[in-house]
C-alpha positions as CSV (number, residue, x, y, z in Angstrom):
1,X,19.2,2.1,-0.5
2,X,16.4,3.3,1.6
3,X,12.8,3.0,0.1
4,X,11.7,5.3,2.7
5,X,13.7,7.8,1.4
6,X,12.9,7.3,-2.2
7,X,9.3,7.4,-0.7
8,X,9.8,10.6,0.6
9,X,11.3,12.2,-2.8
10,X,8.2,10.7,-4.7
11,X,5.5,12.0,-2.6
12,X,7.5,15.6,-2.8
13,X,7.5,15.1,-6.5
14,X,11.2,15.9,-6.2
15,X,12.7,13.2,-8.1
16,X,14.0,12.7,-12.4
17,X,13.0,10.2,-14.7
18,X,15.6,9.5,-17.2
19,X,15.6,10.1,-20.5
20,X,15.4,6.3,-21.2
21,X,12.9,5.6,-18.9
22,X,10.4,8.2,-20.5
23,X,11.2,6.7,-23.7
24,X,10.4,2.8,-22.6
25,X,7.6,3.7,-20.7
26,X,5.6,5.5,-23.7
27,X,6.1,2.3,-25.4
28,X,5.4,0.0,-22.8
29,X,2.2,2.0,-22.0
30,X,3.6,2.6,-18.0
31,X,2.2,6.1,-16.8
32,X,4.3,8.4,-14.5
33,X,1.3,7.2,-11.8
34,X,1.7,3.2,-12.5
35,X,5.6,4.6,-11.5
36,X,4.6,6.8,-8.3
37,X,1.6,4.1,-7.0
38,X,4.4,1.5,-7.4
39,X,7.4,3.0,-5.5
40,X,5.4,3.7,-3.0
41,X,3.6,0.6,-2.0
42,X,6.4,-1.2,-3.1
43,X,9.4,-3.0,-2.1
44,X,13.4,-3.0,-3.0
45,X,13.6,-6.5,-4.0
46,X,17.9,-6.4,-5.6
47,X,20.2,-3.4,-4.6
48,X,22.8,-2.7,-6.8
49,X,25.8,-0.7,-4.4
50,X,28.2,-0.7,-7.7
51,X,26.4,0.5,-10.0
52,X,27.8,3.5,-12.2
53,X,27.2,6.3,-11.7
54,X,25.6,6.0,-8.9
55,X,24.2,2.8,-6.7
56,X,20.7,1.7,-7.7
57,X,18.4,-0.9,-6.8
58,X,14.9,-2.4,-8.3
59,X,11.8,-1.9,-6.8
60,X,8.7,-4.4,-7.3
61,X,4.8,-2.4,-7.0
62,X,1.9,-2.7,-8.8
63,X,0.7,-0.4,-11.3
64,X,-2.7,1.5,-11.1
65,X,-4.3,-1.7,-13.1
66,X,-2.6,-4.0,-10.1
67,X,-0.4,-5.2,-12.7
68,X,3.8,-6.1,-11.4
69,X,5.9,-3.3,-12.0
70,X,9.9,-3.3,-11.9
71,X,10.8,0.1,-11.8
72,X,15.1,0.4,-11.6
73,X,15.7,3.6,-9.5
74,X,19.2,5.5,-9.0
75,X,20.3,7.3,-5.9
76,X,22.5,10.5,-7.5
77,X,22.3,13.9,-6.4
78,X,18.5,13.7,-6.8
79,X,16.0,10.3,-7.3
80,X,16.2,9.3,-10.3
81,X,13.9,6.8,-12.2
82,X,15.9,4.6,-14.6
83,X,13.6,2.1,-15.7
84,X,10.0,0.6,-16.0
85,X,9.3,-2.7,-17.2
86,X,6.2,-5.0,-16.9
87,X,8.4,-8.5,-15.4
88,X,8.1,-11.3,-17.8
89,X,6.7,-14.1,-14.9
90,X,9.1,-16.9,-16.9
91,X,12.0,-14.5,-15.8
92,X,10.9,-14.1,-12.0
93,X,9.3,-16.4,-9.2
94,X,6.3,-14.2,-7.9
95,X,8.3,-10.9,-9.9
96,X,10.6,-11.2,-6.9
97,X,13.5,-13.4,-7.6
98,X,15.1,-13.9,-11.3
99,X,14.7,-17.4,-12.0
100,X,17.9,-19.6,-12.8
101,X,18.8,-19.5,-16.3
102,X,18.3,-23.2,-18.2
């Protein structure tokens, strides 16, 4: 995937968020900004090609607070926001690469 293409759809304002996403982000308190400021000073950190429906990939930014943001976006016809989470650090080293299960 090409973050300078999901880049592009952001600052156009011509992408979706997912049903899902607008429900887990309500509850985990992330704002359609945190989202935007995050994808775009962010970075794709795991690509998933095979993926259904479409190919995805997760991107790692920083919310408006500076907080880590994992934000799981989809490349289908348009953009398309799947996910927001705020990385649990005993999951990830630096929020950038899952730690080994024990």
């Amino acid at each position: 995937m090409d973050i300078a293409a999901i880049r592009k759809a952001i600052k156009k304002n011509d992408y979706e968020i997912s049903f899902h996403a607008v429900q887990k982000t309500l509850v985990r308190e992330i704002w359609k900004e945190d989202i935007e400021s995050a994808i775009l000073n962010g970075k794709i950190i795991e690509e998933y090609p095979d993926d259904t429906p479409y190919p995805s990939c997760l991107i790692l930014g920083y919310t408006m607070k500076n907080e880590p943001l994992h934000i799981v976006v989809a490349y289908a016809l348009k953009i398309r926001v799947i996910t927001a989470y705020l990385p649990n650090e005993n999951k990830w080293i630096e929020y950038k690469k899952r730690r080994k299960a024990k």
